[in-house]
VOFI-159711 format. One record per residue (C-alpha): residue number from 0; x, y, z. Coordinates in Angstrom, 2 decimals. Last residue first. Layout:
// residues N
<marti resi="NUM" c1="X" c2="Y" c3="Z"/>
...
***
This chain:
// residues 293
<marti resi="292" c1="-14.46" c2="-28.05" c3="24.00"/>
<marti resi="291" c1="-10.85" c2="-27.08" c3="25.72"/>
<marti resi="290" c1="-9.93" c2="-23.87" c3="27.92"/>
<marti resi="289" c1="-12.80" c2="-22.57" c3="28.63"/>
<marti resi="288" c1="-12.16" c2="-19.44" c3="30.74"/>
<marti resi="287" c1="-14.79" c2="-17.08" c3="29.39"/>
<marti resi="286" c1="-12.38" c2="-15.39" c3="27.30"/>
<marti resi="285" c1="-10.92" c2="-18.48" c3="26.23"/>
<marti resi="284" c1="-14.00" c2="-19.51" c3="25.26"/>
<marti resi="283" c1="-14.89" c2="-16.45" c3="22.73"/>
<marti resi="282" c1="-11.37" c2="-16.66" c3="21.10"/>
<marti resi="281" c1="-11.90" c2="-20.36" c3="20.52"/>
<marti resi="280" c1="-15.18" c2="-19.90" c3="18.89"/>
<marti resi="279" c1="-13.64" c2="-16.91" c3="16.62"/>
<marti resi="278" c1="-11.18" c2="-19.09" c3="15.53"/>
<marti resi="277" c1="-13.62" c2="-21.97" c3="14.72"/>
<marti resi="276" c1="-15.86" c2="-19.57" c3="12.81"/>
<marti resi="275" c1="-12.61" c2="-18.32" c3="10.86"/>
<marti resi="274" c1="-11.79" c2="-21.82" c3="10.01"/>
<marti resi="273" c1="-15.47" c2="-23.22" c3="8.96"/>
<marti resi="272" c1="-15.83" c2="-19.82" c3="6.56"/>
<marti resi="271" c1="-12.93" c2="-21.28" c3="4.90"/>
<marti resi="270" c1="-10.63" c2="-18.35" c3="2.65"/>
<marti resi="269" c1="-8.29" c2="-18.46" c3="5.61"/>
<marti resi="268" c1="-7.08" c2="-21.76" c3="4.90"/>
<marti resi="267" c1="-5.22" c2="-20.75" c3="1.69"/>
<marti resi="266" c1="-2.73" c2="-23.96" c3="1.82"/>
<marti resi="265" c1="-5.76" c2="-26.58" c3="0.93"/>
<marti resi="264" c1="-8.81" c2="-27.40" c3="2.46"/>
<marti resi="263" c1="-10.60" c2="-31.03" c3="1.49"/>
<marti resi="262" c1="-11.00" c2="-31.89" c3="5.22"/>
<marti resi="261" c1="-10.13" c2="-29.37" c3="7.56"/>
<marti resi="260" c1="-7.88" c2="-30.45" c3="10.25"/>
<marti resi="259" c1="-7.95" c2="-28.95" c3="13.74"/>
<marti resi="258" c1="-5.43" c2="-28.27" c3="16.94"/>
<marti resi="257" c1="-5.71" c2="-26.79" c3="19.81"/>
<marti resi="256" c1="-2.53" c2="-26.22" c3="21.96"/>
<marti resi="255" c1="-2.56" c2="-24.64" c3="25.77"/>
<marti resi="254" c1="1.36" c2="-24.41" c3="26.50"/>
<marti resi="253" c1="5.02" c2="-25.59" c3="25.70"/>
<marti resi="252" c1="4.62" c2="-25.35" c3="21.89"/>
<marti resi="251" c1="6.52" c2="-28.42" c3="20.68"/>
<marti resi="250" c1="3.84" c2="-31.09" c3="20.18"/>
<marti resi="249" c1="1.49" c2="-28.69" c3="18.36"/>
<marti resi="248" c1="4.73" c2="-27.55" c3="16.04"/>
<marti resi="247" c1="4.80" c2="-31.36" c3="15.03"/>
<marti resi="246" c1="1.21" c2="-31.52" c3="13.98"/>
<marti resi="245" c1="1.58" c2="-28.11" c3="12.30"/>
<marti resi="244" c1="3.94" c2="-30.34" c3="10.16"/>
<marti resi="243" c1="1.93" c2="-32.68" c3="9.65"/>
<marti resi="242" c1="-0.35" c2="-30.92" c3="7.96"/>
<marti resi="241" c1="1.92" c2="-30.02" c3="5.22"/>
<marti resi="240" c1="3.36" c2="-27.06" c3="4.22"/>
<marti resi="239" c1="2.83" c2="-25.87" c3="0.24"/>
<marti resi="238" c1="0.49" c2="-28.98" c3="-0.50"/>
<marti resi="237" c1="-1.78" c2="-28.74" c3="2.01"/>
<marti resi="236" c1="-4.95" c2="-30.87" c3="1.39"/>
<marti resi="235" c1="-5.59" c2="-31.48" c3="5.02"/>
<marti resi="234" c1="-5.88" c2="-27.65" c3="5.38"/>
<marti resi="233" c1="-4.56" c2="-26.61" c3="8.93"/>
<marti resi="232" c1="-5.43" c2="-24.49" c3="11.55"/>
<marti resi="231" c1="-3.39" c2="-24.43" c3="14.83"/>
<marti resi="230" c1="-5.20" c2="-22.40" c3="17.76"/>
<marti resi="229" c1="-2.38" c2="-21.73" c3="20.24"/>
<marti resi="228" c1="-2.15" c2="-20.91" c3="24.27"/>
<marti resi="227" c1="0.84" c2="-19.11" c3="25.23"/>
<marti resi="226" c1="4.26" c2="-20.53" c3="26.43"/>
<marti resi="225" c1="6.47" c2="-20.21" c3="23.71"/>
<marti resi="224" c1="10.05" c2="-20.71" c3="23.75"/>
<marti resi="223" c1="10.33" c2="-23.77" c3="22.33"/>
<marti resi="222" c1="7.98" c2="-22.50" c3="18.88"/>
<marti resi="221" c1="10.95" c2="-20.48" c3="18.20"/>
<marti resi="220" c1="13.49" c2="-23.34" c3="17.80"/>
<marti resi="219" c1="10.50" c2="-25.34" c3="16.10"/>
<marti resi="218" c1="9.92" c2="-22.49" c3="13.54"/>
<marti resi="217" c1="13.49" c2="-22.20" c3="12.35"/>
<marti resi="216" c1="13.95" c2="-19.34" c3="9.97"/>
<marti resi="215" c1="16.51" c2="-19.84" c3="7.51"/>
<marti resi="214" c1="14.64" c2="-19.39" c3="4.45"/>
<marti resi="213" c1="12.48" c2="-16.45" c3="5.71"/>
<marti resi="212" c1="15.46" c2="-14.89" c3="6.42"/>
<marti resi="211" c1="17.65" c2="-15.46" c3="3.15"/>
<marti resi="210" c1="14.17" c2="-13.33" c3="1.40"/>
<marti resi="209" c1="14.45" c2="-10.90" c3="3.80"/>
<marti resi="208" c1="18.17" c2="-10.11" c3="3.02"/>
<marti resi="207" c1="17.33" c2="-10.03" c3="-0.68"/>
<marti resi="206" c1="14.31" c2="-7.91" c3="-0.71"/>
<marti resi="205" c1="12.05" c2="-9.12" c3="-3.38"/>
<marti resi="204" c1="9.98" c2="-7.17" c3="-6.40"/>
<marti resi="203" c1="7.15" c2="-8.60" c3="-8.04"/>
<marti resi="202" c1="6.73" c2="-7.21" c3="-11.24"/>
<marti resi="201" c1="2.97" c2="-8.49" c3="-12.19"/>
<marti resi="200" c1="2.47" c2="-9.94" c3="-15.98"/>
<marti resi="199" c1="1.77" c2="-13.66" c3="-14.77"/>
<marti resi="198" c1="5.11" c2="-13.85" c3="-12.59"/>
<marti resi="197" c1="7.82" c2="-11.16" c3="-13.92"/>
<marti resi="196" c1="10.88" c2="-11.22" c3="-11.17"/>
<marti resi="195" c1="12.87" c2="-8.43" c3="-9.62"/>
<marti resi="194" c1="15.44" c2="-8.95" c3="-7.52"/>
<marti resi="193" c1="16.63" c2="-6.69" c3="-4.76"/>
<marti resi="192" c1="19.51" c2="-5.30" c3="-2.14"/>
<marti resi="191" c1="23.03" c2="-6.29" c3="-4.15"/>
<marti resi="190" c1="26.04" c2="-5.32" c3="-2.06"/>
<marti resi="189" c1="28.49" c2="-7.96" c3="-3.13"/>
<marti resi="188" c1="27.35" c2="-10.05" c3="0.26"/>
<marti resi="187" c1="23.88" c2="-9.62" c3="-0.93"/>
<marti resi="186" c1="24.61" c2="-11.33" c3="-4.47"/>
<marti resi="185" c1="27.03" c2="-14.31" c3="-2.57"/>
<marti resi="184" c1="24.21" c2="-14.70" c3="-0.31"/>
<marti resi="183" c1="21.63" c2="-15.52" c3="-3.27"/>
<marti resi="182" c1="24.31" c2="-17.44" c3="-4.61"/>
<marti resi="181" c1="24.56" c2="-19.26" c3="-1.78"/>
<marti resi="180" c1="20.68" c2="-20.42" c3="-2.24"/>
<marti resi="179" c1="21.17" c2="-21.76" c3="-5.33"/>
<marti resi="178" c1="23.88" c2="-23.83" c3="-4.08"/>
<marti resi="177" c1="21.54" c2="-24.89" c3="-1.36"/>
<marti resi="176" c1="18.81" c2="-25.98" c3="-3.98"/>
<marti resi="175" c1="21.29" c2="-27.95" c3="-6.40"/>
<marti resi="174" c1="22.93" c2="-29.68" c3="-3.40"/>
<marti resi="173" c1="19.24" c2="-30.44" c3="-2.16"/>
<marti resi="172" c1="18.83" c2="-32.00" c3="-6.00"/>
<marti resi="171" c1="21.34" c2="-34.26" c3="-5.61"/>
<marti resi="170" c1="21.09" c2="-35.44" c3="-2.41"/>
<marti resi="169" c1="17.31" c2="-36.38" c3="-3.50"/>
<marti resi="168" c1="18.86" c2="-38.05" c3="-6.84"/>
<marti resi="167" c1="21.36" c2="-40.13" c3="-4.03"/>
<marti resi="166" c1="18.50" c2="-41.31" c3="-2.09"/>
<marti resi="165" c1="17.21" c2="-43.15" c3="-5.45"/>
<marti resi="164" c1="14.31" c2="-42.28" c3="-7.52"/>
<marti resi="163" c1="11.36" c2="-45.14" c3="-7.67"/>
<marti resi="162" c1="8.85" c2="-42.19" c3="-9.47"/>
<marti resi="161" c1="6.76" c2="-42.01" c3="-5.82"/>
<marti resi="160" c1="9.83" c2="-42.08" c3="-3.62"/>
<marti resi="159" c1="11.13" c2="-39.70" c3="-5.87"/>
<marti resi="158" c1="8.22" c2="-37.48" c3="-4.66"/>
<marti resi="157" c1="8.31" c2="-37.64" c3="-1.48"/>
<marti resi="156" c1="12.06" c2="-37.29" c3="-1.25"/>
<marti resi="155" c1="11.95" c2="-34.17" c3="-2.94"/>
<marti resi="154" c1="9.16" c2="-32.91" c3="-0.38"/>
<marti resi="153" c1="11.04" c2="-33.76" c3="2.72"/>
<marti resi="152" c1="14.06" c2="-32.22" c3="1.52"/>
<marti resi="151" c1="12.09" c2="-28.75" c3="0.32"/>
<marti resi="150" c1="10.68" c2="-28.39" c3="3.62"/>
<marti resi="149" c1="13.97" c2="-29.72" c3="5.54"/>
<marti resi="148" c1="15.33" c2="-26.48" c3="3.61"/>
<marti resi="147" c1="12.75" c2="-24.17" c3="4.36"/>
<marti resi="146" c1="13.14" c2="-25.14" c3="7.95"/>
<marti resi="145" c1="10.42" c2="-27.11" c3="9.20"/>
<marti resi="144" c1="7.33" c2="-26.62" c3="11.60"/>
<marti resi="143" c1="5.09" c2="-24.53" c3="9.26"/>
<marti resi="142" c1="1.96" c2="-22.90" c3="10.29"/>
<marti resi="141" c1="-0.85" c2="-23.45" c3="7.66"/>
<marti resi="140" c1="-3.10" c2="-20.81" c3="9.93"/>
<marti resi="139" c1="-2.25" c2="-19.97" c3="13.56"/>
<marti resi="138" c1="-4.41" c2="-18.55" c3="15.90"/>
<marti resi="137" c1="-1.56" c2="-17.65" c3="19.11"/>
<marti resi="136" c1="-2.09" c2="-16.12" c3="22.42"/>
<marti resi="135" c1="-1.38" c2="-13.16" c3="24.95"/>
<marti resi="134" c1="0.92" c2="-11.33" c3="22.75"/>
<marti resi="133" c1="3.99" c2="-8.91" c3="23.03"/>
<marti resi="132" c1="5.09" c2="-11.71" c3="25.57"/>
<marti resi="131" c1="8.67" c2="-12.33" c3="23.71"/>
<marti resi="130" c1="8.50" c2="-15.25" c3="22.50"/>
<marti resi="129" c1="4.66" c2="-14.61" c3="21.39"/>
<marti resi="128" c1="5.78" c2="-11.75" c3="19.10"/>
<marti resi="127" c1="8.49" c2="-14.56" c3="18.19"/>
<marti resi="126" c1="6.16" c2="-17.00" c3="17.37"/>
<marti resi="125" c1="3.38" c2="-14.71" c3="15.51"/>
<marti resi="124" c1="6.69" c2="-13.27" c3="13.25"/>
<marti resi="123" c1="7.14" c2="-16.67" c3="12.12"/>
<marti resi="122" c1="3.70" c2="-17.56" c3="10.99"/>
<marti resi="121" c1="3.63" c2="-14.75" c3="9.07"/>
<marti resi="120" c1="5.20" c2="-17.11" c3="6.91"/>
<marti resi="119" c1="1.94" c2="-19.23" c3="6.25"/>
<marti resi="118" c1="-0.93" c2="-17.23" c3="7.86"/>
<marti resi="117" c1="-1.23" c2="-15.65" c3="10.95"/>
<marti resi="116" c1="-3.41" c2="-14.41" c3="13.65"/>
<marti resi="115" c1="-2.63" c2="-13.06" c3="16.79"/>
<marti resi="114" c1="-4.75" c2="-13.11" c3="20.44"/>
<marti resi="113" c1="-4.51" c2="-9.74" c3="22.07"/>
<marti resi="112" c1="-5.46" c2="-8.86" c3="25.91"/>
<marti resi="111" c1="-8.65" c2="-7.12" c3="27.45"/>
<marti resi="110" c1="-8.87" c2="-4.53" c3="24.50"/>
<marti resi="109" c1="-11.70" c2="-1.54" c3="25.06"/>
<marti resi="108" c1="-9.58" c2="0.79" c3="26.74"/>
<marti resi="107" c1="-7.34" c2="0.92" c3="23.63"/>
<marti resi="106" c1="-3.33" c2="1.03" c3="24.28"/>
<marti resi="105" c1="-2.89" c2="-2.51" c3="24.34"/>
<marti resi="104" c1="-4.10" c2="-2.64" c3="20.77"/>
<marti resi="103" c1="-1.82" c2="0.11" c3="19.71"/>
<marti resi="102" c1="1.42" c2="-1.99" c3="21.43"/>
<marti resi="101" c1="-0.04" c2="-5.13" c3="19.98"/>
<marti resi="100" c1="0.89" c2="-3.50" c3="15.87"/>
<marti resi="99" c1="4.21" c2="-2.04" c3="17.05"/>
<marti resi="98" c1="5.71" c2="-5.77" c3="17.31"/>
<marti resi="97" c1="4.06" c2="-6.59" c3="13.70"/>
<marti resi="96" c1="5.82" c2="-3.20" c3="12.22"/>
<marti resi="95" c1="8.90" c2="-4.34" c3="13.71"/>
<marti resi="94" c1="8.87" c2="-7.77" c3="12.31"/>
<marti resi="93" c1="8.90" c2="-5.80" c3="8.97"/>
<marti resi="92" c1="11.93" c2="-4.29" c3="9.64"/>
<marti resi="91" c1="13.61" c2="-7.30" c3="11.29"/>
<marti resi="90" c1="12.83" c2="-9.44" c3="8.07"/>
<marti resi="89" c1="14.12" c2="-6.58" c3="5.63"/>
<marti resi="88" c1="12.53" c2="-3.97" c3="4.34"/>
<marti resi="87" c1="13.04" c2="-1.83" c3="1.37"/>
<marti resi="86" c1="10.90" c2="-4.30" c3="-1.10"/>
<marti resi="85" c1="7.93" c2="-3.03" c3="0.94"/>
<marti resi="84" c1="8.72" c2="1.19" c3="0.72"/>
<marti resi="83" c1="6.99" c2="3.27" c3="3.15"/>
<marti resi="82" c1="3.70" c2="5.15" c3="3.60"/>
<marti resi="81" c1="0.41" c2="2.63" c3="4.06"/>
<marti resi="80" c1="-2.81" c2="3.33" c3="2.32"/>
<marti resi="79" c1="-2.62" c2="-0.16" c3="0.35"/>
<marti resi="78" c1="0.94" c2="-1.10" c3="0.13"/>
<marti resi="77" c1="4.05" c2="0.52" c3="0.59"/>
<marti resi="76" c1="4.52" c2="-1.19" c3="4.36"/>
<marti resi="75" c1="2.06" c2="-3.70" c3="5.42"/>
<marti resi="74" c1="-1.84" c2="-2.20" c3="5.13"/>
<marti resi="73" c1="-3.13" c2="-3.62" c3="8.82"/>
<marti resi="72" c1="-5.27" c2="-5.03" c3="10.76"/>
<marti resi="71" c1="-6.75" c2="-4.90" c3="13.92"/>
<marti resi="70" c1="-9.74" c2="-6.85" c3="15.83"/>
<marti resi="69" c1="-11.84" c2="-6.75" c3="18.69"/>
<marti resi="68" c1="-14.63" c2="-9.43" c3="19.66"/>
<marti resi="67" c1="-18.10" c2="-9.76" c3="20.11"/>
<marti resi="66" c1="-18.81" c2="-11.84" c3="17.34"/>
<marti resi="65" c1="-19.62" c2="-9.49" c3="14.71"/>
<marti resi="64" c1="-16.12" c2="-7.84" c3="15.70"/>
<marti resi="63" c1="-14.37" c2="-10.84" c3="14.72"/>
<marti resi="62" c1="-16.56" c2="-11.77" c3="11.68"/>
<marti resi="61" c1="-15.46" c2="-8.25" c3="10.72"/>
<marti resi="60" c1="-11.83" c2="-8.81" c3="11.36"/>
<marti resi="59" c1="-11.97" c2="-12.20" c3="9.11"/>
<marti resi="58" c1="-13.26" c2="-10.16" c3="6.24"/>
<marti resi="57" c1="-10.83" c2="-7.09" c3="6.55"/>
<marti resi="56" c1="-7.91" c2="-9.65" c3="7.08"/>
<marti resi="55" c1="-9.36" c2="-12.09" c3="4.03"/>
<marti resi="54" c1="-9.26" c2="-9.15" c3="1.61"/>
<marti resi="53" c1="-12.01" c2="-6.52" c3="1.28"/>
<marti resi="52" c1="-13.14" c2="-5.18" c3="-2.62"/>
<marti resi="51" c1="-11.40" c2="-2.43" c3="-3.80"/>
<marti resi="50" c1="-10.57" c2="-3.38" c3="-7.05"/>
<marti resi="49" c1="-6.72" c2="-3.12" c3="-6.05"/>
<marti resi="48" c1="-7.43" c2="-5.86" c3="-3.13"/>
<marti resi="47" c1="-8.39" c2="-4.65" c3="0.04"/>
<marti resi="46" c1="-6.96" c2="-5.28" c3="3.62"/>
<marti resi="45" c1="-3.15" c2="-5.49" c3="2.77"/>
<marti resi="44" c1="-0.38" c2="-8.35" c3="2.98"/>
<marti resi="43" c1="2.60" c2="-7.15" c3="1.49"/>
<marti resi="42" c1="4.23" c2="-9.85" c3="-1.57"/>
<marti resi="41" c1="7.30" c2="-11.69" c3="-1.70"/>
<marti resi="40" c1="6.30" c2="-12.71" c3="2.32"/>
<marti resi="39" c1="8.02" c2="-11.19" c3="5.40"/>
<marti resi="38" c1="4.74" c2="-11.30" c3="7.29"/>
<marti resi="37" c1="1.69" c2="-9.39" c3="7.93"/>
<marti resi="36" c1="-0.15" c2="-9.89" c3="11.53"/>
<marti resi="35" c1="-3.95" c2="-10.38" c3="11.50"/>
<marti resi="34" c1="-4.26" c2="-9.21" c3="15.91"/>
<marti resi="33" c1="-7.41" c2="-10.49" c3="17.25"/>
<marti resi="32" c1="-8.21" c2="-8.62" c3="20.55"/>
<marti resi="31" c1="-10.02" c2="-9.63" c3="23.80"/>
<marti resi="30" c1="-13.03" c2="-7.48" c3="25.25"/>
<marti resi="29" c1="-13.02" c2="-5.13" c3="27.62"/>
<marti resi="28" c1="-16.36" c2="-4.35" c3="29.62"/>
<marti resi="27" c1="-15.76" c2="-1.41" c3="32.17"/>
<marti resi="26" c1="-13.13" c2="0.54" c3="29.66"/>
<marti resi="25" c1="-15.43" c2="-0.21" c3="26.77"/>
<marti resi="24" c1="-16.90" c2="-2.50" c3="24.75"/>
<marti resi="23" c1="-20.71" c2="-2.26" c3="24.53"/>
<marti resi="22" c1="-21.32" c2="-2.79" c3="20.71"/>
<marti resi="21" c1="-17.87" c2="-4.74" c3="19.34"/>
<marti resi="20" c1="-14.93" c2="-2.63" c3="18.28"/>
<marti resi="19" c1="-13.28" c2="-3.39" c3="14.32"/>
<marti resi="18" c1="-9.65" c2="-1.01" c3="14.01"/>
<marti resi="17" c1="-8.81" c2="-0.45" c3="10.78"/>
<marti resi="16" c1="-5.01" c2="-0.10" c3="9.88"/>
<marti resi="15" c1="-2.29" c2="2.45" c3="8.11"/>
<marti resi="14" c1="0.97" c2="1.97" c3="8.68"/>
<marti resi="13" c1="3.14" c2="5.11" c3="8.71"/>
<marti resi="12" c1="6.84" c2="5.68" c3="7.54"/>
<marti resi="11" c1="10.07" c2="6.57" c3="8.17"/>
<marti resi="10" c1="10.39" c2="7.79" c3="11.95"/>
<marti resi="9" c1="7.58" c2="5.44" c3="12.91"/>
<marti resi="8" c1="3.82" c2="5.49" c3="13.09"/>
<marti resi="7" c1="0.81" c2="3.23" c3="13.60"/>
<marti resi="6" c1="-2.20" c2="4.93" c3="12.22"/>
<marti resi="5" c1="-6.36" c2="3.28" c3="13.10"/>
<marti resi="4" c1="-9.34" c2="3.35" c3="10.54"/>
<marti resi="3" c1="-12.12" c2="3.28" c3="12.93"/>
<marti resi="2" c1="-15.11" c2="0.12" c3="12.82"/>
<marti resi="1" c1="-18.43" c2="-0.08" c3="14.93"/>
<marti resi="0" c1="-19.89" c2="-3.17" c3="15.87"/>
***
């Protein structure tokens, strides 16, 4: 396999990306495409980590390309060798980065169609790039099927189940988390953009307006509108979004769904050598036109 670093450009800034090409793809022999798509997380999503050594993209796009396939990902926005400012974008911003990404691969002689990959909120941005047929499948990893808010329901109730709490405590506490939550608004309604928060010595810095998306994003009314067949990955150990919650977005997808559990995994899936071997596995049988094991 041979790898390129790859630009995707816009008026304000430019992402920069490695493209990862099997031996013997080419015009006459195209191969499909893994897409790692960046969400609209606190933090950018970017191949290397500050010491230099690859993050789970770079790794998962070279066990791509040692398989046969293509992959592509990318520096988000102000991070890594990318141009731009992360904390400046909002949701549809970054969502327009993702919808750019396909475009390049679609471009390259070599790429027979494009498969893409998320994690955890980047989740969202794989649904709608399905949605709207900018991609020709769907690997998804921890992929949420609630609201943030019937997230954070389900989980109080959990655990005052557990302490003997009453169903008024859980109101209680979702009151707390929604009035919260209008303050937020109230703050970007009066004009305010970011907030800047201290966790373990590291200034992360959050865009307001992105920060009220990713909290009212529906999965399942996105996950209605897709058609394309899915991969869903999930850690049985899942703390931060349950299993079954991918379970539910399995039964809602209107096409081709896969689905596995991985004993003993928890939210950061894509750090299993098991996961990445299963995605490439599907990728290679969907290319031959197996469409279940």
């Amino acid at each position: 396999m041979h790898t390129d670093p790859i630009a995707i450009t816009s008026e304000t800034h430019s992402l920069a990306g490695t493209l990862v090409l099997p031996d013997g793809a080419g015009n006459d022999r195209p191969v499909p495409a893994a897409l790692i798509v960046g969400g609209p997380g606190p933090l950018p999503l970017e191949r290397r980590a500050q010491d230099g050594t690859p993050n789970w993209p770079l790794r998962w796009a070279e066990a791509f390309g040692a398989a046969g396939l293509a992959c592509l990902c990318y520096d988000q926005r102000g991070s890594g060798e990318s141009t731009g400012q992360y904390e400046d974008a909002d949701w549809d911003d970054l969502y327009g980065d993702a919808a750019a990404s396909p475009e390049i691969l679609r471009l390259q002689p070599e790429v027979s169609r494009v498969i893409a990959v998320a994690w955890a909120d980047a989740v969202g941005f794989a649904l709608r790039l399905a949605a709207e047929g900018k991609v020709d499948g769907l690997i998804l990893l921890a992929a949420g099927a609630h609201t943030a808010e019937e997230r954070y329901r389900e989980q109080v109730r959990r655990l005052a189940a557990g302490r003997g709490l009453s169903d008024r405590v859980v109101e209680l506490r979702v009151r707390q988390w929604q009035a919260q939550l209008q303050a937020v608004r109230d703050r970007v309604a009066a004009g305010e953009r970011v907030a800047e928060t201290d966790i373990g010595g590291q200034r992360i810095v959050t865009n307001l307006r992105r920060f009220l998306a990713v909290h009212e994003f529906d999965p399942m009314a996105a996950a209605r509108q897709v058609a394309t067949p899915a991969l869903l990955l999930h850690g049985a150990a899942d703390t931060v979004v349950p299993p079954a919650e991918s379970e539910l977005l399995a039964e809602t997808l209107a096409g081709p769904v896969e689905r596995r559990v991985y004993p003993g995994e928890g939210h950061f899936l894509y750090r299993s050598d098991q996961a990445v071997a299963d995605a490439v596995g599907w990728m290679q049988r969907r290319a031959a036109g197996i469409t279940a094991d």
